[in-house]
GUBA-528333 format. One record per atom (N, C-alpha, C, O, CB): residue in one letter; z negated, y negated, x. Coordinates in steps of 0.1 Angstrom, whole numbers, padded with zeros to 4 digits, always signed. Glycine has a CB too. Example, Ala and Ser with C-alpha at 12.3 -4.5 7.8 and 13.67 -1.06 7.14 Angstrom:
BEGIN
A-0078+0057+0132A-0078+0045+0123A-0078+0033+0132A-0085+0033+0142A-0090+0045+0113S-0071+0022+0128S-0071+0011+0137S-0079+0000+0129S-0080-0011+0134S-0057+0006+0141
This chain:
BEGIN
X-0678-1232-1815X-0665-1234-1820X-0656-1240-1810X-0658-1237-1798X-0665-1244-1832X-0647-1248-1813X-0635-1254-1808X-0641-1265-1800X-0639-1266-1788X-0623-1260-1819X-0650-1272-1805X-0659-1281-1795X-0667-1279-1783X-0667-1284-1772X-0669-1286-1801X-0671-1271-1787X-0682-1262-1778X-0670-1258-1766X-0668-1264-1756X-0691-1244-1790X-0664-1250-1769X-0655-1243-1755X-0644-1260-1754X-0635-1260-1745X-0642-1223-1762X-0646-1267-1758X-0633-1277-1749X-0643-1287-1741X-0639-1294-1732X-0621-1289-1762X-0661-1285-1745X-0669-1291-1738X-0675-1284-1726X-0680-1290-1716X-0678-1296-1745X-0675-1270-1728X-0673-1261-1719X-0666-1264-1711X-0672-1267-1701X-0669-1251-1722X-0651-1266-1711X-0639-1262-1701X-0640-1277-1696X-0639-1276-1684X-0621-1256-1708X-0643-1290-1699X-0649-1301-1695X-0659-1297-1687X-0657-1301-1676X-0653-1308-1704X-0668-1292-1689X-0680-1289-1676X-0678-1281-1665X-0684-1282-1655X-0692-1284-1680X-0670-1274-1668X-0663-1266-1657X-0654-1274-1647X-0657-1277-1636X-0654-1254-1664X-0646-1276-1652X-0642-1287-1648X-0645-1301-1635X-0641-1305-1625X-0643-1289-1657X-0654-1302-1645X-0663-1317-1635X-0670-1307-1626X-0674-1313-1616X-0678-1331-1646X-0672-1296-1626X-0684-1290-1617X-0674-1284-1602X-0677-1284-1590X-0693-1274-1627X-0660-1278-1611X-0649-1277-1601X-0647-1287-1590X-0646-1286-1577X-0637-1276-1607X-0646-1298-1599X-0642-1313-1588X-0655-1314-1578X-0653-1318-1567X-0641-1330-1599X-0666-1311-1583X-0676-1316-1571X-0678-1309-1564X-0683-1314-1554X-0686-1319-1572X-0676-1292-1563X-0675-1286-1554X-0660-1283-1545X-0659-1276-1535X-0680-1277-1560X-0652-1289-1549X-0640-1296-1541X-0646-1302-1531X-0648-1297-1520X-0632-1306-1547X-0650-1320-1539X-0656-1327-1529X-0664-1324-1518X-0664-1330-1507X-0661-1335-1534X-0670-1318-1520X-0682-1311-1513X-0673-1309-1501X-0672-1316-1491X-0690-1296-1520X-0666-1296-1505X-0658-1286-1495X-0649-1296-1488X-0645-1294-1476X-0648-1272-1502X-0645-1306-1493X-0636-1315-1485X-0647-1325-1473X-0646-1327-1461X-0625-1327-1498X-0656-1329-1481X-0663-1337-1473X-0672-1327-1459X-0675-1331-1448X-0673-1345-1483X-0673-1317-1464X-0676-1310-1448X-0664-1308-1440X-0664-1308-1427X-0683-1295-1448X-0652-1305-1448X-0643-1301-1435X-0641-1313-1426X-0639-1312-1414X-0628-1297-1439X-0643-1325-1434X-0644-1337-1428X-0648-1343-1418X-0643-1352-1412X-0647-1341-1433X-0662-1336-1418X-0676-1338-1409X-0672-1330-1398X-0674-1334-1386X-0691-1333-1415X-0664-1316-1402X-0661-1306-1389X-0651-1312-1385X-0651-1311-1373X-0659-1292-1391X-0642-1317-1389X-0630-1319-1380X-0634-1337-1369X-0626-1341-1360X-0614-1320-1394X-0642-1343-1373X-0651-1355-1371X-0659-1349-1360X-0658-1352-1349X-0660-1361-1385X-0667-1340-1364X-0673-1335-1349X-0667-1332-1341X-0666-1338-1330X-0679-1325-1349X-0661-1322-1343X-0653-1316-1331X-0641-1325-1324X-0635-1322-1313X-0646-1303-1335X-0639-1333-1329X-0631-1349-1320X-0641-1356-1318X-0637-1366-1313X-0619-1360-1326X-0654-1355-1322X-0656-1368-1314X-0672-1364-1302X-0675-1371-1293X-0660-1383-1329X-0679-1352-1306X-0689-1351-1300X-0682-1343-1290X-0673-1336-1293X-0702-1346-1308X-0686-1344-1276X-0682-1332-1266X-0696-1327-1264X-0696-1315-1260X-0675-1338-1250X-0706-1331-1266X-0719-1321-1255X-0731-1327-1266X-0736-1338-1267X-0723-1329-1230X-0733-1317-1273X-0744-1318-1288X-0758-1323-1278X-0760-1316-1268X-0748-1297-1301X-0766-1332-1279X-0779-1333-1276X-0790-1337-1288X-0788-1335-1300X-0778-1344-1265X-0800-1343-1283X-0814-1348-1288X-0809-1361-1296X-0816-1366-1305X-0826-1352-1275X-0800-1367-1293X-0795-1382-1299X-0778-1380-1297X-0772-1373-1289X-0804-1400-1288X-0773-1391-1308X-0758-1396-1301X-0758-1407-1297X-0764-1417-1303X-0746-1396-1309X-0751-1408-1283X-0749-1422-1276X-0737-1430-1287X-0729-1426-1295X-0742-1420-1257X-0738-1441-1283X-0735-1457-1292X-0717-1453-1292X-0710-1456-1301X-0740-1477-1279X-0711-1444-1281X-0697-1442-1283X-0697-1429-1292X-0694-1433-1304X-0689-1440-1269X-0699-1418-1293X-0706-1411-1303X-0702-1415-1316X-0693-1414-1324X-0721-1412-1303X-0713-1421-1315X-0721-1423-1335X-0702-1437-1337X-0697-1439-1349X-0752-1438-1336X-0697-1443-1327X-0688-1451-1336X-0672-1440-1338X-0664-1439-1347X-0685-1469-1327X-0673-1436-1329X-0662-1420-1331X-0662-1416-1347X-0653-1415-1356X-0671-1403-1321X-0679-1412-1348X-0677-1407-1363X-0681-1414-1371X-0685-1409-1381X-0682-1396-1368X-0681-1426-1370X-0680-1433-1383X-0666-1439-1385X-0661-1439-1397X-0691-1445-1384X-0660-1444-1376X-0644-1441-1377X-0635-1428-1381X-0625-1430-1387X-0638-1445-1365X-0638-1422-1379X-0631-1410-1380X-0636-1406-1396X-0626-1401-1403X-0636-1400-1368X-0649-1408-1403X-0653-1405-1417X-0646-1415-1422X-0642-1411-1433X-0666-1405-1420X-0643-1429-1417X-0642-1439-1425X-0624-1437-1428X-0618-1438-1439X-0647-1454-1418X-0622-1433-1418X-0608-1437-1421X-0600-1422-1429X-0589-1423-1434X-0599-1442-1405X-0610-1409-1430X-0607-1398-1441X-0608-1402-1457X-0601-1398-1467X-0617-1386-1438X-0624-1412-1457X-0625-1418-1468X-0617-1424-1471X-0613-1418-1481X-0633-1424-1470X-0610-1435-1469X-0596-1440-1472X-0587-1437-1472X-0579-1444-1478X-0593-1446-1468X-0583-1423-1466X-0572-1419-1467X-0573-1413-1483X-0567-1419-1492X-0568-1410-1455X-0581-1402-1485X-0590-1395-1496X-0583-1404-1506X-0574-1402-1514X-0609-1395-1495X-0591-1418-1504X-0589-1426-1520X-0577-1433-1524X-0576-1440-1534X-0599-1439-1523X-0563-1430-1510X-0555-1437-1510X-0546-1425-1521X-0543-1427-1532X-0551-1443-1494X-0545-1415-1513X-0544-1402-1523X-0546-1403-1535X-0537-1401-1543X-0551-1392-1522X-0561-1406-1540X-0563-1404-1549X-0560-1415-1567X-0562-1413-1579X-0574-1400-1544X-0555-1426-1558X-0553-1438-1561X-0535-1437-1563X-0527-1445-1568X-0560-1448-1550X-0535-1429-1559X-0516-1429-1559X-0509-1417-1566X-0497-1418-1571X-0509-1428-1540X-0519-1402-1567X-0519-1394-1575X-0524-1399-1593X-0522-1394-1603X-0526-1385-1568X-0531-1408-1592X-0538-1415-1605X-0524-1420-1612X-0520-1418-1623X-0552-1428-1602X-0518-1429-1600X-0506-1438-1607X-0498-1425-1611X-0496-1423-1623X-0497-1450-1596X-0492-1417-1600X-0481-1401-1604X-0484-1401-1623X-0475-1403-1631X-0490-1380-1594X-0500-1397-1625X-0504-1391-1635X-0501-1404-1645X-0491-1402-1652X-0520-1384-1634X-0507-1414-1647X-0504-1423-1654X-0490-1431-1656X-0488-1434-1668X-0513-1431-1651X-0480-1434-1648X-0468-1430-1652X-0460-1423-1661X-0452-1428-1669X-0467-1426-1646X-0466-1408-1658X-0462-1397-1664X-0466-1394-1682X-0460-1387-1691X-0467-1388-1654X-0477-1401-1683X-0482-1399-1698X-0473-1413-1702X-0472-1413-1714X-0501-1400-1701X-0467-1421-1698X-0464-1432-1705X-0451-1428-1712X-0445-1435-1720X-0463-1445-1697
C-alpha cells in the first residue's frame, strides 16, 4: 500500500545519500592525493601522510559546514 511505497521511497533515498557520500569522499581522497603525494612508494614520509590528513580534514569541515548551513536554509523554510 501507501506505506509500503513511502517506506520504499525512504530507502531509496537513504541508500541515494550514501552512495553520494561515498562518491564525494573518494573525489576527496583523489583530489588529496594528487596535491599532496608527488612519487607513490612502499610508505609515506611524515610530510606526506600530514598533507593528507589536512587536506581530508579540512574537506570534512568544509562538507559539514555546508551541510550545517543547508540544514538551517531547510529549517527556516518549513517554519
Amino acid at each position: 500500500g501507501e506505506a509500503d511505497e513511502a517506506e520504499l521511497q525512504h530507502l531509496v533515498a537513504a541508500e541515494q545519500q550514501k552512495a553520494q557520500f561515498t562518491a564525494q569522499v573518494h573525489h576527496f581522497m583523489e583530489l588529496c592525493w594528487d596535491k599532496c603525494v608527488e612519487k607513490p612508494g612502499n610508505h609515506l614520509d611524515s610530510c606526506t601522510e600530514n598533507c593528507l590528513s589536512s587536506c581530508v580534514d579540512h574537506f570534512i569541515d568544509t562538507t559539514l559546514a555546508i551541510t550545517s548551513w543547508f540544514a538551517q536554509i531547510v529549517q527556516k523554510g518549513g517554519q
